[in-house]
C-alpha positions as CSV (number, residue, x, y, z in Angstrom):
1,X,148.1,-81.8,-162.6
2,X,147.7,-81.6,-158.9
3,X,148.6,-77.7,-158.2
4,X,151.5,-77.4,-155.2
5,X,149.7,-76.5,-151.6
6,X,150.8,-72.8,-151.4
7,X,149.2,-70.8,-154.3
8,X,151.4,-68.4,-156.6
9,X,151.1,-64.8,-155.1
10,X,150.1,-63.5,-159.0
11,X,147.2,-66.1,-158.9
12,X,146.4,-65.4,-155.5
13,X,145.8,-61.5,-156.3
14,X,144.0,-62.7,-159.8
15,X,141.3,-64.9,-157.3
16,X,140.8,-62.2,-154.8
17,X,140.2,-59.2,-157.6
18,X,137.5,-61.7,-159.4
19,X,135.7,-62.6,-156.3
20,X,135.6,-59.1,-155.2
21,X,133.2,-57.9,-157.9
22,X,129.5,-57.5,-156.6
23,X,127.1,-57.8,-160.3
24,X,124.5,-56.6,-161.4
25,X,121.0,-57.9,-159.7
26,X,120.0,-59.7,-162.8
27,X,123.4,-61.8,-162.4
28,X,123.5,-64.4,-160.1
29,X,127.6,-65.7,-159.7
30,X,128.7,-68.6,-158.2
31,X,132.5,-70.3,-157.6
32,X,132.4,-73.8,-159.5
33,X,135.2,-76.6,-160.0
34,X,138.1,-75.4,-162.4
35,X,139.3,-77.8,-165.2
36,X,142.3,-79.4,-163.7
37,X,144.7,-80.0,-166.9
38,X,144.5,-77.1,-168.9
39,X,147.4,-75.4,-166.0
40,X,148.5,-75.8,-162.9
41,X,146.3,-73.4,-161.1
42,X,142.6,-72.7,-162.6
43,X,139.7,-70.9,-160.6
44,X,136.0,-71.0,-162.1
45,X,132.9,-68.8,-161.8
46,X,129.8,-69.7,-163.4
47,X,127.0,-67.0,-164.2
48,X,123.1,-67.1,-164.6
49,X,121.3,-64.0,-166.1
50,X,117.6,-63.5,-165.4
51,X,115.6,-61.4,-166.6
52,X,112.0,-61.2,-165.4
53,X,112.8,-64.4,-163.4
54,X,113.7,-66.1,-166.2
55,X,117.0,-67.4,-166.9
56,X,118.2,-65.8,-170.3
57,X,122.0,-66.6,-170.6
58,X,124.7,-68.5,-168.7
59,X,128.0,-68.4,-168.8
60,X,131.5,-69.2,-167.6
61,X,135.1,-67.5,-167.0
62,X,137.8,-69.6,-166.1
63,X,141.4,-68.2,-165.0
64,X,144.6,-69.8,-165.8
65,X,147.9,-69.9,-164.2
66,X,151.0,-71.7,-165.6
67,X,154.0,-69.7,-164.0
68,X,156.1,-70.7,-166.8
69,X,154.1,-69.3,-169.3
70,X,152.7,-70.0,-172.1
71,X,153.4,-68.9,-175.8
72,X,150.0,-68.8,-177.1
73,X,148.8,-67.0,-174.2
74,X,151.5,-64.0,-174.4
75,X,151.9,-64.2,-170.6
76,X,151.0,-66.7,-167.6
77,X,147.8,-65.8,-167.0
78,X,144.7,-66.8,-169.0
79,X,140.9,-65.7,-169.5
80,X,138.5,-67.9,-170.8
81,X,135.2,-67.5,-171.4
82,X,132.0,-69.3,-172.8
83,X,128.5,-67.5,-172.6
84,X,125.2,-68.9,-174.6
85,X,121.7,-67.3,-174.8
86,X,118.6,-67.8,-176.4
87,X,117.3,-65.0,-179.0
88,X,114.4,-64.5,-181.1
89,X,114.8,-66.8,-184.0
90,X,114.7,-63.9,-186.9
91,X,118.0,-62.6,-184.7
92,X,119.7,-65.7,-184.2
93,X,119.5,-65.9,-188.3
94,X,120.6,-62.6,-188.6
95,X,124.1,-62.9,-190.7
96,X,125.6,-59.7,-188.7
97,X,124.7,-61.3,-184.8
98,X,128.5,-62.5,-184.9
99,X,130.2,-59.3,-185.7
100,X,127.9,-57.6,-182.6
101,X,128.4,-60.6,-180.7
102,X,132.4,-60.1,-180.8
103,X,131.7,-56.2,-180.4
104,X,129.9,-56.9,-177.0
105,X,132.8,-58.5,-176.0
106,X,136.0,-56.0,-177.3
107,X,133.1,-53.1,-176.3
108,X,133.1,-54.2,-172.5
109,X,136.7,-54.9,-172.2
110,X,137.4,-51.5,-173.8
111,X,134.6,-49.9,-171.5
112,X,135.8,-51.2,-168.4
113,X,139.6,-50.6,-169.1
114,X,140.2,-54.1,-169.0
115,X,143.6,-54.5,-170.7
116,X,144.3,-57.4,-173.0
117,X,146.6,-59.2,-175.4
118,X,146.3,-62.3,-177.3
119,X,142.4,-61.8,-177.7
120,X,140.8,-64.8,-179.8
121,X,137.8,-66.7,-180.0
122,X,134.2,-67.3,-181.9
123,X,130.9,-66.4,-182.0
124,X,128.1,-69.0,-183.2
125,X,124.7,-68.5,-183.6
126,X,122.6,-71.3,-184.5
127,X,118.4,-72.0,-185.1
128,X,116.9,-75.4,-184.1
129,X,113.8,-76.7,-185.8
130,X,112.1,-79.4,-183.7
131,X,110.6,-82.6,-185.7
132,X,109.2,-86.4,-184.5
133,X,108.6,-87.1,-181.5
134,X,110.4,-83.2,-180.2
135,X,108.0,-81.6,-182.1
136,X,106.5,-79.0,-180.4
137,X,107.7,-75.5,-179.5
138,X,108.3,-73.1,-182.4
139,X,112.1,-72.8,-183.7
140,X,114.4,-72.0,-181.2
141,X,117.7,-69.7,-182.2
142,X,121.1,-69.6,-179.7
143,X,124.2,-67.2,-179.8
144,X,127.2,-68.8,-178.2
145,X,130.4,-66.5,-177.1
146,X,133.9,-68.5,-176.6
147,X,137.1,-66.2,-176.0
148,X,140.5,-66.3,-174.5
149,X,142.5,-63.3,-173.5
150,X,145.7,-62.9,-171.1
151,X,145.0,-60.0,-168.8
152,X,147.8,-57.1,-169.2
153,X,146.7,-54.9,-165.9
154,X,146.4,-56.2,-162.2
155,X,143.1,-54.9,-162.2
156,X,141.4,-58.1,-162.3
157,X,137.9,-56.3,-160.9
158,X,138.0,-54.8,-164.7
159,X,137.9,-58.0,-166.2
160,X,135.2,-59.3,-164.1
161,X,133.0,-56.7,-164.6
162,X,133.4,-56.4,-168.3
163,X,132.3,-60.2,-168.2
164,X,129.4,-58.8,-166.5
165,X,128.5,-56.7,-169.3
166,X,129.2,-59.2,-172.2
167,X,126.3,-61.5,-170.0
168,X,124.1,-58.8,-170.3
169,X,124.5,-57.6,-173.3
170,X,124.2,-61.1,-174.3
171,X,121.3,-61.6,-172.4
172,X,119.8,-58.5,-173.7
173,X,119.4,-56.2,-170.1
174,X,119.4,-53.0,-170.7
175,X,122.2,-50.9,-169.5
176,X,122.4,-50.3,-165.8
177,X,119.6,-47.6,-164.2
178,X,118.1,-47.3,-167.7
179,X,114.2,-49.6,-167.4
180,X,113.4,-51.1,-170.4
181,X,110.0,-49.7,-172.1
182,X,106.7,-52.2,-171.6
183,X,105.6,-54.1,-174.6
184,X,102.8,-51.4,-176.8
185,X,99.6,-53.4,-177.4
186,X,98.0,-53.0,-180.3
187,X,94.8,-50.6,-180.0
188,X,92.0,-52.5,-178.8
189,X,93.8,-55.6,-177.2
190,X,92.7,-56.6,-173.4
């Protein structure tokens, strides 16, 4: 679907209140190319967390428009989200990582008074084992957040930023201005 030259005033207000959120340091946020068929107007960001340098989590939101509205979505404006990162493998296998992944989600929209309907999605977590010829590296373990949700308030700063705070709690930064503690070496270790 090819969207008509002159953008819809709601989605117009929805792309200027998501690209007017400044992240966190650790976050690095860039504009990529929306999927064209899911409506007739989409806008994309894509997100990299670092921490140490290191890229610990990505993740994408992608907003929706159909002015006719959809009946799934409760409204004509859609959220989507999908964020992965790489955890320790005993926490990857750990049977209650979905429940606290979904919390980091409802937690941040709730924190940020980012108001919803229609809130769905999954949480997987999953541990890779490497044989053959990809031996090598120890296990690996993932967590992967997908969600949808149709934004209630204009505020679509709120929602941006509680996407912020899903990555990092995702990507396991601690809170803003708090520094995480250095690693304790055992007595004796150079």
């Amino acid at each position: 679907m090819a969207p008509p030259s002159a953008l819809p005033e709601l989605f117009s207000r929805a792309v200027s209140g998501l690209r007017s959120v400044t992240p966190r340091p650790e976050i690095q946020i860039e504009e990529v190319g929306a999927p064209q068929r899911l409506a007739p107007y989409a806008f994309a960001l894509s997100a990299t967390v670092l921490r140490d340098g290191d890229e610990v989590a990505t993740g994408r939101l992608i907003l929706l428009h159909d002015p006719a509205g959809h009946e799934a979505w409760q409204g004509t404006l859609r959220l989507v989200t999908y964020v992965t990162a790489e955890l320790e493998v005993d926490l990857a296998a750990d049977p209650l990582l979905p429940g606290v992944g979904w919390t980091w989600l409802t937690d941040a929209l709730e924190a940020h008074g980012a108001t919803h309907r229609a809130l769905g999605g999954t949480v997987t977590q999953t541990v890779s084992t490497r044989f053959g010829d990809l031996a090598g590296p120890p296990a690996a373990g993932d967590v992967e957040l997908r969600a949808s949700w149709t934004p209630v308030s204009q505020d679509f700063a709120a929602h941006l930023l509680a996407w912020c705070t899903l990555l990092a709690s995702t990507a396991g930064l601690p809170p803003p201005g708090v520094s995480a503690l250095p690693e304790r070496r055992p007595a004796g270790a150079a």
